[in-house]
C-alpha positions in Angstrom: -9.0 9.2 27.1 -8.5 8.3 23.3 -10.6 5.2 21.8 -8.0 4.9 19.4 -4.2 5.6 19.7 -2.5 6.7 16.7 0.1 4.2 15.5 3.3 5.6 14.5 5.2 4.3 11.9 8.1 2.3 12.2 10.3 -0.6 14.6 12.4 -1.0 16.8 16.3 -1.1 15.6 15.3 2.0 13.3 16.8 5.1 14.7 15.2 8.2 13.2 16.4 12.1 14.4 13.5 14.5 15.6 13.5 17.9 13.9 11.8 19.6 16.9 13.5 18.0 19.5 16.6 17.9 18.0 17.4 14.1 19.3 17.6 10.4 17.6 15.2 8.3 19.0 14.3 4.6 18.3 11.1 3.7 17.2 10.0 6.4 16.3 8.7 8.4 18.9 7.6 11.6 17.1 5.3 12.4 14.0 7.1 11.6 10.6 6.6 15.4 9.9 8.8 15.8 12.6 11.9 13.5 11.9 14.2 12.2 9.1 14.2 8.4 8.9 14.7 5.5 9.3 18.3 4.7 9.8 20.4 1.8 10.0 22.2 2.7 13.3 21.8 5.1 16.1 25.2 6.6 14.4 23.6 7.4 11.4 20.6 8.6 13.1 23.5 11.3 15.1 24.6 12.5 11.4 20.9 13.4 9.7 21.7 16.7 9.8 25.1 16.5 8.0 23.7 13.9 5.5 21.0 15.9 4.6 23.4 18.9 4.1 25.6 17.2 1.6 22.5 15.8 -0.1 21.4 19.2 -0.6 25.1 20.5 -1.6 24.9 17.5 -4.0 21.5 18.1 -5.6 22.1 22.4 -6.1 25.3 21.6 -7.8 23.5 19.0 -10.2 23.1 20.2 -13.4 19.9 18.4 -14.0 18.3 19.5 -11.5 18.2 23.5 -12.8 16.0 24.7 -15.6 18.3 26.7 -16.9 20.2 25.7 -20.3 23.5 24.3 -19.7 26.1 26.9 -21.7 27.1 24.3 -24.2 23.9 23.6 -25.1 23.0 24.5 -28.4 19.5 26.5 -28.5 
């Protein structure tokens, strides 16, 4: 039996989805390197993956983001 039980971070009416289980849970449940979180609503929560998508799309299609000269830069 553990002295000590490790605290997870996080209360409830945060909804966070698990990356290994593949569910949303309240709470959390899981270790943070395991889940995307915290969200507002359970609903949210549902649509990490698709969030997380677009963010991607979003930030590989922002020009700032690559090291490469813009062509209309001069240089």
């Amino acid at each position: 039996m553990a002295l000590f039980k490790k605290k997870r971070a996080g209360k409830p009416g945060e909804w966070f989805y698990c990356l290994q289980h593949k569910k949303v849970e309240e709470g959390p449940e899981c270790p943070a390197e395991d889940r995307l979180g915290p969200y507002p609503t359970r609903s949210d929560a549902e649509r990490a993956m698709e969030t997380a998508a677009e963010r991607n799309r979003e930030w590989e299609n922002d020009p700032r983001w690559h090291d490469k000269p813009s062509p209309d830069a001069e240089g």
